[in-house]
Biopython code that builds the backbone (N, CA, C, O; Angstrom):
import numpy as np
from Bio.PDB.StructureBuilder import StructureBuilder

atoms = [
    (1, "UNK", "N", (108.952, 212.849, -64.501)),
    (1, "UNK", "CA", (109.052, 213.535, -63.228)),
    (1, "UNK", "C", (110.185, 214.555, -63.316)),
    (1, "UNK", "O", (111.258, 214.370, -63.892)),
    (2, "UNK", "N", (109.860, 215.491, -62.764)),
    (2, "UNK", "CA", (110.771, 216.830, -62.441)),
    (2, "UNK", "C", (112.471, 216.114, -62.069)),
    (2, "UNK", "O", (112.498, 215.187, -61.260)),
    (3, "UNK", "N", (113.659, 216.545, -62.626)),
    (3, "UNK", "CA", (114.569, 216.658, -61.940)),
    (3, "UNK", "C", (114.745, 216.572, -60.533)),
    (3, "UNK", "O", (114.975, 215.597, -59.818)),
    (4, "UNK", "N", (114.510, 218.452, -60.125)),
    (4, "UNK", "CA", (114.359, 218.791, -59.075)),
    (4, "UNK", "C", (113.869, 218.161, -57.775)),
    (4, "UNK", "O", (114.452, 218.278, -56.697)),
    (5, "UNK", "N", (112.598, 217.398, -58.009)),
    (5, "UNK", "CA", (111.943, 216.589, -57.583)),
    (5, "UNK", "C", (112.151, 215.186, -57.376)),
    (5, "UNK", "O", (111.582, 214.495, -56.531)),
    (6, "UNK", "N", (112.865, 214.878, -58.073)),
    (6, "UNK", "CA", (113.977, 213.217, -57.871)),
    (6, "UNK", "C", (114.696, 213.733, -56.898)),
    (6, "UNK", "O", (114.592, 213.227, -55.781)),
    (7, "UNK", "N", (115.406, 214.630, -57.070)),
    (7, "UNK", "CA", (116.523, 215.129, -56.044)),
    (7, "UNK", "C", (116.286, 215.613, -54.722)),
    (7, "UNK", "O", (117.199, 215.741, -53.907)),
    (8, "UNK", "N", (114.802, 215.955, -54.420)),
    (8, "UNK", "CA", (114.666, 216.167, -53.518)),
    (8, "UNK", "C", (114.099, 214.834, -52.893)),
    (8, "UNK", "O", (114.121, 214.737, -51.666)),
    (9, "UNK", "N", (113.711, 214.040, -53.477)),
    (9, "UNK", "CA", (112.911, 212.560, -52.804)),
    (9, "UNK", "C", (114.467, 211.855, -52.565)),
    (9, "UNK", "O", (114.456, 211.044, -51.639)),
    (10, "UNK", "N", (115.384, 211.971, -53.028)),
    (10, "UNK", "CA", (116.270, 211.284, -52.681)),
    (10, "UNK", "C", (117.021, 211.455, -51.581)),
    (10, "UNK", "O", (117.387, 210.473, -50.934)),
    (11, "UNK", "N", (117.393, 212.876, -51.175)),
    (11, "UNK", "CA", (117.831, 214.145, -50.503)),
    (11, "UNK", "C", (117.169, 213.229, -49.615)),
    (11, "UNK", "O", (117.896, 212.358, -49.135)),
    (12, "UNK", "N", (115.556, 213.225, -49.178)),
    (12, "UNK", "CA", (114.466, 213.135, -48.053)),
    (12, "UNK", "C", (115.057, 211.650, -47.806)),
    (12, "UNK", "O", (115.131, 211.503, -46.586)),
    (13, "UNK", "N", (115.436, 210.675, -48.371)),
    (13, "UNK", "CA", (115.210, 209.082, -48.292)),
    (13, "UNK", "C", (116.874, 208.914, -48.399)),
    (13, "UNK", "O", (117.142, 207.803, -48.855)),
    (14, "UNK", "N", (118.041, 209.701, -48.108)),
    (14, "UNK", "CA", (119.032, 209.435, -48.291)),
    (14, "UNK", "C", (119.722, 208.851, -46.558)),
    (14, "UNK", "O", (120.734, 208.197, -46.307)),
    (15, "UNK", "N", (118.468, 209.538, -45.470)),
    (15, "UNK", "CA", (119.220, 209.248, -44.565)),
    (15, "UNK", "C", (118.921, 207.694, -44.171)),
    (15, "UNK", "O", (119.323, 207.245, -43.098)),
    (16, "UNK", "N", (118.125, 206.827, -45.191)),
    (16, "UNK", "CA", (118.098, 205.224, -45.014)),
    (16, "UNK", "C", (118.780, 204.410, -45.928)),
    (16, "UNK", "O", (118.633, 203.195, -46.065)),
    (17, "UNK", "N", (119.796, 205.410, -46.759)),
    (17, "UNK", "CA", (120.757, 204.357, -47.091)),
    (17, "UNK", "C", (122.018, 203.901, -46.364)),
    (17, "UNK", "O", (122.730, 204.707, -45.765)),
    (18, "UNK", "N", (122.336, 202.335, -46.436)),
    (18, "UNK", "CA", (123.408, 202.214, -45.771)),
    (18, "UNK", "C", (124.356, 201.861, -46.653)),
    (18, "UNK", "O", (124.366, 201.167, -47.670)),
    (19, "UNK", "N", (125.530, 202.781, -45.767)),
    (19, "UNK", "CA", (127.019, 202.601, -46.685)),
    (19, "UNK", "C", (127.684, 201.642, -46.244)),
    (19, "UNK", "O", (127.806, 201.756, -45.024)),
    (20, "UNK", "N", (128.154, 200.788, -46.625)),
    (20, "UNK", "CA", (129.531, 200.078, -46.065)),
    (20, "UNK", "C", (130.922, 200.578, -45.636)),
    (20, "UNK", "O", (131.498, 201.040, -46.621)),
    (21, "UNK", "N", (131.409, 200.626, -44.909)),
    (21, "UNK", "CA", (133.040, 200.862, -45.272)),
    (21, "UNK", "C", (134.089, 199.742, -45.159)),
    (21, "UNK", "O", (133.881, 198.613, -44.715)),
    (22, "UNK", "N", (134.978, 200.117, -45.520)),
    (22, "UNK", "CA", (136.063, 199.103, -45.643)),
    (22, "UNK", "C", (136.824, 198.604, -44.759)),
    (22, "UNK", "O", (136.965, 199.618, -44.075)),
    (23, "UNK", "N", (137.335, 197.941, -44.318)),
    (23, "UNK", "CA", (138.449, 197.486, -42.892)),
    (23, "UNK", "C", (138.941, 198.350, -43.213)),
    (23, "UNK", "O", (138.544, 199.259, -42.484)),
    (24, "UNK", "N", (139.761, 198.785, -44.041)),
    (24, "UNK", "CA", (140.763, 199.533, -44.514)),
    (24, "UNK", "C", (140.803, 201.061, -43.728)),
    (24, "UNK", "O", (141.618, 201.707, -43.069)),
    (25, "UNK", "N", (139.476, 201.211, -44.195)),
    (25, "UNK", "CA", (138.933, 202.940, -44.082)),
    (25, "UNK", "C", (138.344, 202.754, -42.411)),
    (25, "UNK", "O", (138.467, 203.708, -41.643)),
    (26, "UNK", "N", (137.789, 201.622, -42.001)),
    (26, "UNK", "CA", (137.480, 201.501, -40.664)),
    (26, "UNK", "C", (139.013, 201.913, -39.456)),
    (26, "UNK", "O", (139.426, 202.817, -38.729)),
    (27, "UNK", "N", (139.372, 200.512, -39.928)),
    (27, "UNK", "CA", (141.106, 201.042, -39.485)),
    (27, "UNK", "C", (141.418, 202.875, -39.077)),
    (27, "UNK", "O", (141.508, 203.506, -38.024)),
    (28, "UNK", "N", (141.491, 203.163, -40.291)),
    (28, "UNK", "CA", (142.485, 204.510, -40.324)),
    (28, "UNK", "C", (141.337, 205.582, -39.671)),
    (28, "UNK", "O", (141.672, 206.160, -38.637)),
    (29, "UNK", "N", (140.459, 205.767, -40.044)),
    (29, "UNK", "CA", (139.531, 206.430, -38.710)),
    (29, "UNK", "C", (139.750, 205.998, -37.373)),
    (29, "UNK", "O", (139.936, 206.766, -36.429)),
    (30, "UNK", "N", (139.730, 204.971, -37.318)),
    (30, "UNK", "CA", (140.270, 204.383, -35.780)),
    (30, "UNK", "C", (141.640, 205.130, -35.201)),
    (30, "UNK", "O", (141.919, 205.572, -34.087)),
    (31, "UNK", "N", (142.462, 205.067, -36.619)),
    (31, "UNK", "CA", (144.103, 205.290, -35.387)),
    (31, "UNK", "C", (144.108, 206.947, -35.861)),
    (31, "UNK", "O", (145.149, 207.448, -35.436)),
    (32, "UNK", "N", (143.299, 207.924, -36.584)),
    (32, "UNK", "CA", (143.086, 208.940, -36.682)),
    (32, "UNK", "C", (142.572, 209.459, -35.273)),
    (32, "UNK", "O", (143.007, 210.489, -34.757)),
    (33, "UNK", "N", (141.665, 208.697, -34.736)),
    (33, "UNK", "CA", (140.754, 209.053, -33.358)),
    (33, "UNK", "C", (142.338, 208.455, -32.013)),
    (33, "UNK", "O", (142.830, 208.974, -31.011)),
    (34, "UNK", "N", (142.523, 207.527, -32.568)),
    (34, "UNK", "CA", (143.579, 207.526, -30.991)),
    (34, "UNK", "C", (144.426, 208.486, -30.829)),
    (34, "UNK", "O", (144.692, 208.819, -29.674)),
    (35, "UNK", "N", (145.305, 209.436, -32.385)),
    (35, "UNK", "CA", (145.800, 210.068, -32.210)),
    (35, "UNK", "C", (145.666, 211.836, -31.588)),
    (35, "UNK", "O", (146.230, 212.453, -30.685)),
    (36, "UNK", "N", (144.518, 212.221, -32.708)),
    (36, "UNK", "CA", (144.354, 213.168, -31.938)),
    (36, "UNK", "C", (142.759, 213.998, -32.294)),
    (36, "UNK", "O", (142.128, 214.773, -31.575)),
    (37, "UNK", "N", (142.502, 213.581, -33.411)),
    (37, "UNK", "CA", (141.234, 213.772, -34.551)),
    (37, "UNK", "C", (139.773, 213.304, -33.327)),
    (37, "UNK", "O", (139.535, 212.138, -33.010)),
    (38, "UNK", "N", (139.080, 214.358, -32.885)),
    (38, "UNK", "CA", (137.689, 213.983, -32.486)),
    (38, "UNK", "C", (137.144, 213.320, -33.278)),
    (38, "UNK", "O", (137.766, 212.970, -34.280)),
    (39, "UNK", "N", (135.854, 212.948, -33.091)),
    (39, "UNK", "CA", (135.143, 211.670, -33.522)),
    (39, "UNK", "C", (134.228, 212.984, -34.175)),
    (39, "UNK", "O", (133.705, 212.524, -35.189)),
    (40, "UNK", "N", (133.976, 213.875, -34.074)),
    (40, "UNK", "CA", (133.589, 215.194, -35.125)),
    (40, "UNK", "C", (133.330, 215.865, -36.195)),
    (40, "UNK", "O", (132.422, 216.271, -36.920)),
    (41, "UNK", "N", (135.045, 215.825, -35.956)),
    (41, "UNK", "CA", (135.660, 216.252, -37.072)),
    (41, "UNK", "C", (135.957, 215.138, -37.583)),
    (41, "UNK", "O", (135.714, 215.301, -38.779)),
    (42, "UNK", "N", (136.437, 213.806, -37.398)),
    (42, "UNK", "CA", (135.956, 212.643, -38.259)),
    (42, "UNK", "C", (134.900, 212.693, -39.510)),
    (42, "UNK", "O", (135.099, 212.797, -40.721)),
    (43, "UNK", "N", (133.918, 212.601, -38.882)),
    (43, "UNK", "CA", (132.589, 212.740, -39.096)),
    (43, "UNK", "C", (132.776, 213.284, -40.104)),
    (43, "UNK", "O", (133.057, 212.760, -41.181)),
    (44, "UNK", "N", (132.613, 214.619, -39.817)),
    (44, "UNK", "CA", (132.239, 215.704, -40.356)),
    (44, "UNK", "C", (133.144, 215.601, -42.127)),
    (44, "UNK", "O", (132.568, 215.912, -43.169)),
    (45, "UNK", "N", (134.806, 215.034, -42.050)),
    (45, "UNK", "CA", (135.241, 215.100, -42.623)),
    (45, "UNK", "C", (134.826, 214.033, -44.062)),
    (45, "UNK", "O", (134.546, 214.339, -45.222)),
    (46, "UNK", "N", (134.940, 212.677, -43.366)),
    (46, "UNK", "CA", (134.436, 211.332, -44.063)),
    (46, "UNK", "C", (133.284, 211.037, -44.511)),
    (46, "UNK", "O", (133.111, 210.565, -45.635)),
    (47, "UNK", "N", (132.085, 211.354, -43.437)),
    (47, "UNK", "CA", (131.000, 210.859, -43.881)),
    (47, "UNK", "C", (130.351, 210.117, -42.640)),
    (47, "UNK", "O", (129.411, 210.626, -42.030)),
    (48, "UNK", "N", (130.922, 208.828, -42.277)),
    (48, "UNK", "CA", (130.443, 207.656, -41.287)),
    (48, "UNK", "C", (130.058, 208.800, -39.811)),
    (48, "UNK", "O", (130.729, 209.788, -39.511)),
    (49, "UNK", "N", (129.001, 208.379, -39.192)),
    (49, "UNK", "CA", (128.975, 209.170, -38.086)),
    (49, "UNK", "C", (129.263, 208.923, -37.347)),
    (49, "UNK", "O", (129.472, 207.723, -37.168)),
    (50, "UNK", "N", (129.559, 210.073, -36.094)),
    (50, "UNK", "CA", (129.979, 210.064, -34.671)),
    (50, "UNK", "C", (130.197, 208.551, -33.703)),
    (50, "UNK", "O", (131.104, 208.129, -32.986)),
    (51, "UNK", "N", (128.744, 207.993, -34.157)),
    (51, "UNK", "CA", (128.371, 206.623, -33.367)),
    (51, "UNK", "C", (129.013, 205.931, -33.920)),
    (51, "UNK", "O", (129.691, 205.308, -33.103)),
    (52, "UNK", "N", (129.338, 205.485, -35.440)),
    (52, "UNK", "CA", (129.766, 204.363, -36.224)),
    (52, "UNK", "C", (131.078, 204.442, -35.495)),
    (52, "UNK", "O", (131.150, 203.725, -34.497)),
    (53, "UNK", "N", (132.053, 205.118, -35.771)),
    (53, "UNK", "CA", (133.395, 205.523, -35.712)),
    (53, "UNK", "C", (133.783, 204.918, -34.213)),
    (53, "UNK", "O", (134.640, 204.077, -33.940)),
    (54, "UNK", "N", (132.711, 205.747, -33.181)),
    (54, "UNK", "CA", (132.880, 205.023, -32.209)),
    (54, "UNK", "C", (132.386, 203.538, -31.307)),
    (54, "UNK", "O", (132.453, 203.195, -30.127)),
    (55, "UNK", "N", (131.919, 202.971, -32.459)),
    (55, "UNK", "CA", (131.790, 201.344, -32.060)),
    (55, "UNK", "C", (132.959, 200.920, -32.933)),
    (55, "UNK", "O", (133.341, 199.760, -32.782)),
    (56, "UNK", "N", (133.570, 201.663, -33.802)),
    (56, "UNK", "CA", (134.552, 200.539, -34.811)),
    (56, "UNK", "C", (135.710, 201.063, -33.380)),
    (56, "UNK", "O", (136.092, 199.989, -32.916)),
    (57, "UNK", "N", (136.209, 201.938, -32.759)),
    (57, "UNK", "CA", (136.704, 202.456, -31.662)),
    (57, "UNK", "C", (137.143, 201.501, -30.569)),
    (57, "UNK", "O", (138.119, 201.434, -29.821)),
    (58, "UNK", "N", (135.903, 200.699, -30.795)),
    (58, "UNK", "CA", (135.575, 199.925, -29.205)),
    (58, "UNK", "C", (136.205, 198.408, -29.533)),
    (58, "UNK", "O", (136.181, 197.530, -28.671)),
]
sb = StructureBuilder()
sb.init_structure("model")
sb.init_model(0)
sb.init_chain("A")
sb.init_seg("    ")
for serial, (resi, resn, name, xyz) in enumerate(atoms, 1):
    if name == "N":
        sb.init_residue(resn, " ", resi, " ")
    sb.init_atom(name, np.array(xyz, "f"), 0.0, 1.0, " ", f" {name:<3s}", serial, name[0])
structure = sb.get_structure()
């Protein structure tokens, strides 16, 4: 099979993998967001999305 073509089936099927994160990394997104960091630019920066960030939040 094509390269290209792995990469794109994976690309397509990447948004059903789940990542774990760490207490660690849960944590510090957390006191990143109390301080002053939107849940956004979180995001945007790390990886975990908008929603995750804000149930580890809660």
């Amino acid at each position: 099979m094509n390269a290209n073509i792995i990469a794109l089936i994976l690309k397509k099927w990447s948004i059903f993998i789940s990542i774990r994160y760490s207490q660690d990394v849960k944590d510090s997104l957390v006191k990143l967001h109390q301080e002053v960091r939107s849940l956004k630019s979180l995001a945007e920066e790390f990886g975990p999305s908008k929603d995750s960030i804000a149930i580890w939040f809660k």
